[in-house]
MISE-123044 format. One record per residue (C-alpha): x, y, z. Coordinates in steps of 0.02 Angstrom, whole numbers, padded with zeros to 5 digits, always signed. Layout:
<atoms>
XYZ;...
</atoms>
This chain:
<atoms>
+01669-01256-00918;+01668-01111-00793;+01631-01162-00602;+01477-01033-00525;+01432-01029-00360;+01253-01001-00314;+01147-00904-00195;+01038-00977-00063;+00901-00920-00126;+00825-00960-00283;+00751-00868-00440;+00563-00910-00392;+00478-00879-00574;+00274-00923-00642;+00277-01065-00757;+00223-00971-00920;+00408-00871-00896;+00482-01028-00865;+00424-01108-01016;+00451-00985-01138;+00636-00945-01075;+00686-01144-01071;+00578-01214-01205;+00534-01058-01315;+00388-01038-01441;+00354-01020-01612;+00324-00872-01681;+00318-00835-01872;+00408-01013-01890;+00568-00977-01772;+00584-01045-01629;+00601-00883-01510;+00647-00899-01299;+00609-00750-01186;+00761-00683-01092;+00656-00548-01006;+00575-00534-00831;+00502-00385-00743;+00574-00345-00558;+00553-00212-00425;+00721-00272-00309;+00876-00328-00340;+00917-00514-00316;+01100-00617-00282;+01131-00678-00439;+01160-00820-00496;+01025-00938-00413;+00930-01082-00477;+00770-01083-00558;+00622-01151-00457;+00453-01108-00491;+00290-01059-00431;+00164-01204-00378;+00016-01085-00410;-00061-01023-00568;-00012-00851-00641;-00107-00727-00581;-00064-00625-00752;-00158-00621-00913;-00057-00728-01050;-00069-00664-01240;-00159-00804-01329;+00015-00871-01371;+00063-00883-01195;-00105-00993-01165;-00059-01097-01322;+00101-01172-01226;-00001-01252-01094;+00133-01195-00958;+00012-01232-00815;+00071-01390-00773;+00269-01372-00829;+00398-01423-00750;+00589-01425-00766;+00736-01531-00666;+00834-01416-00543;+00973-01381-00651;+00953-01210-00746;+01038-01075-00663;+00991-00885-00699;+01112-00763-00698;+01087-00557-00748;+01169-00491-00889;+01096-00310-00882;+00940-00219-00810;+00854-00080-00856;+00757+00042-00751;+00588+00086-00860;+00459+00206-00842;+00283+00086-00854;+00197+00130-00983;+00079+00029-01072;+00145+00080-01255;+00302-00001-01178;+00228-00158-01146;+00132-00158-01319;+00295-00173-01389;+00385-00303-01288;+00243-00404-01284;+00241-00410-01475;+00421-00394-01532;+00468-00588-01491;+00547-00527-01316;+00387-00548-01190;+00256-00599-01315;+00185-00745-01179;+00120-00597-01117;-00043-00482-01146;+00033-00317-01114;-00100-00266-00969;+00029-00417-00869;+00176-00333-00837;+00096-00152-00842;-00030-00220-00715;+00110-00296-00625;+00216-00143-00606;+00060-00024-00556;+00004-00143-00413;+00174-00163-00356;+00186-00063-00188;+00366-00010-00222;+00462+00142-00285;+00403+00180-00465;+00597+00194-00507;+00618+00029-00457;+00551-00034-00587;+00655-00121-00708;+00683-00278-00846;+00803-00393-00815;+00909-00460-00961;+00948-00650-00909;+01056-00793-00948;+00997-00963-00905;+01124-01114-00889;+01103-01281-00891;+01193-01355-00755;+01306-01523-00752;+01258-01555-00577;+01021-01586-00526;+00970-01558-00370;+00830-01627-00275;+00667-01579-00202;+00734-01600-00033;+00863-01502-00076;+00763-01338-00079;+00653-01266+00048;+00480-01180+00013;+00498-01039+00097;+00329-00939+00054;+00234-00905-00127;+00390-00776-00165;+00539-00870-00106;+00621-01030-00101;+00798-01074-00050;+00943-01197-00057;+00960-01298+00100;+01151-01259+00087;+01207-01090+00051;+01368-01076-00074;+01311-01226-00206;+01457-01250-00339;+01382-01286-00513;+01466-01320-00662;+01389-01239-00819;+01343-01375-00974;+01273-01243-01078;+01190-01069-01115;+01002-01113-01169;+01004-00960-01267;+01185-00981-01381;+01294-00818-01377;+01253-00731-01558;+01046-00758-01542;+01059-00684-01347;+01159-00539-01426;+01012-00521-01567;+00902-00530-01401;+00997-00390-01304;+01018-00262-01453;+00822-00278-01468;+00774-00249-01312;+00914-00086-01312;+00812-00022-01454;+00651-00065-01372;+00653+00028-01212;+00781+00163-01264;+00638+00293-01249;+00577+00212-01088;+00731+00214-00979;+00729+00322-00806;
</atoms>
């Protein structure tokens, strides 16, 4: 299995993401995981997944309630690395579809609109990230990362070798994932 090394810092997500990209839902009896998030600045890719302590400030779809992500959480061994992005243009009809076409459905589409229009950024920074989350052979600790603020934690040690166990998402359903969200924001791009 390939060798990765990781960032200091580390991909700092709410739990509702969390939980629908490692566990998934159910959604017309598949099992469905989000590969999606919503960013306004790049990030050093690959880093490990931590997440927020706080509650989402975001409105979940009533699906997104239904998994009870509030108190998740996960072993630090899931890595996140991009695959694409895609600058958008935030529009709410957007976000109606993604938020009901299995890619961001934990979501009510006012979320990530909302979360774009109070963002106090560029407009054409706005993009989706595609992303691939690992499993990791090696766990670290909670001493081994630092809270740094609400946005931002870190590795204690910079330049962390990980070996990846496993893609979450396997290689032909991420492709199904990918061509999907092509076809979704094809009239959307910047």
């Amino acid at each position: 299995m390939p060798e990765i090394l990781l960032d200091k810092r580390c991909f700092k997500i709410d739990r509702t993401n969390a939980k629908a990209m490692l566990e998934g839902f159910f959604k017309n009896g598949k099992k469905v995981r989000q590969s999606i998030y919503c960013d306004v600045r790049a990030k050093p890719f690959p880093m490990l997944l931590t997440l927020h302590r706080t509650k989402t400030r975001f409105m979940r779809s009533d699906l997104g309630d239904s998994l009870k992500p509030d108190d998740f959480s996960i072993p630090f061994k899931f890595i996140v690395d991009l695959d694409s992005e895609y600058f958008i243009k935030n529009e709410i009809r957007l976000w109606e579809i993604l938020c009901h076409n299995s890619l961001f459905d934990v979501w009510d589409p006012r979320a990530p609109f909302s979360r774009f229009g109070e963002a106090k950024t560029d407009p054409s920074k706005y993009r989706i990230l595609l992303l691939r989350l690992y499993e990791t052979y090696e766990e670290y600790h909670q001493s081994d990362v630092i809270h740094v603020n609400n946005i931002d934690d870190e590795l204690i040690a910079a330049n962390k070798k990980v070996t990846i166990k496993k893609p979450i998402i396997p290689n032909e359903e991420f492709q199904k994932i990918k061509k999907l969200l092509k076809k979704s924001v094809a009239k959307y791009l910047l």
